[in-house]
N, C-alpha and C positions, 0 to 999 in steps of 0.2 A: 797494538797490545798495550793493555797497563799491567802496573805491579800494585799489589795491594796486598792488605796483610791479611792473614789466612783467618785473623776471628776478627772480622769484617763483617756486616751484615750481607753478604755477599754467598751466594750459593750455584751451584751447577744448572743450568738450564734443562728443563726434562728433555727428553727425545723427541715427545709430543705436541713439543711449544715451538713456534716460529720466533724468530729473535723479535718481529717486531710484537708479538706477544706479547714476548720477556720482555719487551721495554716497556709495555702500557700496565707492568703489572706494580711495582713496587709502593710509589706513594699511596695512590688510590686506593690499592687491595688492603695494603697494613691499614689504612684509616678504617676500612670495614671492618676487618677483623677485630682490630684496637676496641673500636668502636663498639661494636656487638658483644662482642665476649670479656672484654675487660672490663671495661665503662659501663658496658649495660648491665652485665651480668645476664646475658643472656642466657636460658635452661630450654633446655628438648619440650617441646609441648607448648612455650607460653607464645602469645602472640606479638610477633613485631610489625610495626607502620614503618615503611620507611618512605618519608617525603624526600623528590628529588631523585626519585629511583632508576631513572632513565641515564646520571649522567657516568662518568668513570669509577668515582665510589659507588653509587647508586647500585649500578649491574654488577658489583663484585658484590654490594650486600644484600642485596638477595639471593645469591648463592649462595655463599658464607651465612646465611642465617639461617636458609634451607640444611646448609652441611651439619650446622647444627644443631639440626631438628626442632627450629621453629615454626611455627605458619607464620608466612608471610603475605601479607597485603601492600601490594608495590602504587602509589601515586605518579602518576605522568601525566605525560600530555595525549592526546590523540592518536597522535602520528608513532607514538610508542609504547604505546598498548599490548600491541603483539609480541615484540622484542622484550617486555619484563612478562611475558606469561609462557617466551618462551626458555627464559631463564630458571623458571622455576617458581613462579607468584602461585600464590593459592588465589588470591584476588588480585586483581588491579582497579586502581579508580582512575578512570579522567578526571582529572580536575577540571576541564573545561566544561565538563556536565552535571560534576557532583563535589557535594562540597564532602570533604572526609570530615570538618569538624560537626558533621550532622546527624554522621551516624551514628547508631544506637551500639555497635559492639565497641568494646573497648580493649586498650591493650596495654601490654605488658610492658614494651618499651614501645618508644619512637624515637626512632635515629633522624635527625631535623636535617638534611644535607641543603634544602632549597630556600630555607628560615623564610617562608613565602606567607606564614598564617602566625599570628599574633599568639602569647601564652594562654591570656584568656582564652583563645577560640581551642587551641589544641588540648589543654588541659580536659574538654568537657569529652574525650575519646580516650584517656586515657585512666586505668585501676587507680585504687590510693595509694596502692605504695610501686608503682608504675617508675618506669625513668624515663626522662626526657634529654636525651644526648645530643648535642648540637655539633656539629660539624664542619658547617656554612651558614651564609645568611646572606641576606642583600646588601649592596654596596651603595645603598641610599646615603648614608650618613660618612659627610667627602674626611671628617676627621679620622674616625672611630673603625668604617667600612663594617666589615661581618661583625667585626666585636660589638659594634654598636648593639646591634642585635641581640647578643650574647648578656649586654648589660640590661635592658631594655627587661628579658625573659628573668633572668635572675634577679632583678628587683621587684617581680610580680608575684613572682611564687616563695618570696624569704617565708611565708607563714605555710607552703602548703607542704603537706604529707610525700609530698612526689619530688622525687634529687633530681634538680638539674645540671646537669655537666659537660663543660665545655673542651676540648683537648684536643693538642696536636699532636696525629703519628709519631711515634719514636723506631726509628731503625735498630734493629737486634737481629740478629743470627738465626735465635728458636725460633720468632716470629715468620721468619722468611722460608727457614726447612718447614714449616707449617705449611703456609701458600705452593711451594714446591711440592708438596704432597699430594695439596687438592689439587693443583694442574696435572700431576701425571695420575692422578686416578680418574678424571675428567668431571668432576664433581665441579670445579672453576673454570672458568675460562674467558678469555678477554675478549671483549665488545669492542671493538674496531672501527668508528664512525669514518674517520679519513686517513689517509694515506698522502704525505706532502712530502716534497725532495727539499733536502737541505737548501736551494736557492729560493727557495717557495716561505721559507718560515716567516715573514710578513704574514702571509696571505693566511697562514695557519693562525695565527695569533689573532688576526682579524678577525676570523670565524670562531674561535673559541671566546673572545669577547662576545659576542651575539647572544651568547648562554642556549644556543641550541642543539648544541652538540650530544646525539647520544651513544655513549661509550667514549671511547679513548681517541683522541687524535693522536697519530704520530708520525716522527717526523725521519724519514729516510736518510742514510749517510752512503 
């Protein structure tokens, strides 16, 4: 047992939720949420893209964007197509077959989790006064890693109509009785890729390095 202070971001786990659940839910789920509703300013009706939709953020924001009455078009790969349409996608693209920056509808937000497609190419799928939320990005560049990314988009668009914004999670209280709500109404729920035993956490790190992992790894005590 630990001791922690009672206005801690810390809340009671549902009756609904398995602990290893509650464990894959906090950073990930807040960064959708955050993400969605704060930073994007996400509204009931408008459309969200979320590239990267298959990994731990990804499968909460599609739910989380579904909870709050967006249509959602979730981006994957192949082999996870099924798992974001069964979370609640109105569309999903392979990207191994299709390119999203080709398509002709446009959205409202794009939540960028996989930073996989350039400003110029994403920009031509999104409204003028659209936002572009970054989240992640690729670890090409050995100084900079995702941020690199983050600079890269932000100095494309200083001239355009459309706010790009960068941000990390913050822990709070309300945030987290939020997510506890959507778990015990069952409107959330955490995508579970692997299951490793505390002597195993190499072998977990390994494979979340691979960047294939879809949903949450975690790690058993």
């Amino acid at each position: 047992y630990v001791c922690a202070r009672e206005d801690r971001a810390i809340v009671p786990k549902p009756a609904n939720v398995t602990f290893e659940e509650a464990a894959a839910v906090p950073v990930a789920a807040l960064t959708a949420l955050q993400g969605l509703r704060d930073k994007g300013q996400l509204q009931p009706g408008q459309k969200v893209l979320v590239n990267g939709a298959s990994g731990g953020v990804g499968t909460f924001a599609i739910q989380i964007a579904k909870a709050l009455g967006a249509e959602v078009t979730a981006v994957c790969s192949t082999p996870n197509v099924d798992i974001a349409r069964s979370l609640g996608a109105d569309q999903v693209i392979d990207y191994k077959h299709e390119d999203f920056t080709r398509r002709e509808e446009r959205y409202d937000l794009l939540l960028d989790i996989a930073g996989s497609r350039s400003w110029s190419e994403c920009k031509r799928v999104l409204t003028r006064q659209a936002t572009f939320v970054i989240v992640g990005g690729p670890k090409s560049n050995r100084l900079l890693g995702p941020l690199g990314h983050l600079v890269k988009v932000r100095m494309a668009a200083v001239r355009s109509s459309r706010k790009v914004v960068f941000f990390i999670a913050k822990f709070n209280k309300p945030d987290m009785l939020v997510l506890q709500e959507l778990l015990e109404s069952g409107k959330v729920t955490s995508v579970i890729d692997r299951r490793y035993e505390l002597s195993e956490i190499a072998d977990a790190f390994r494979y979340l390095g691979e960047g294939h992992a879809h949903g949450k790894v975690v790690i058993t005590v």
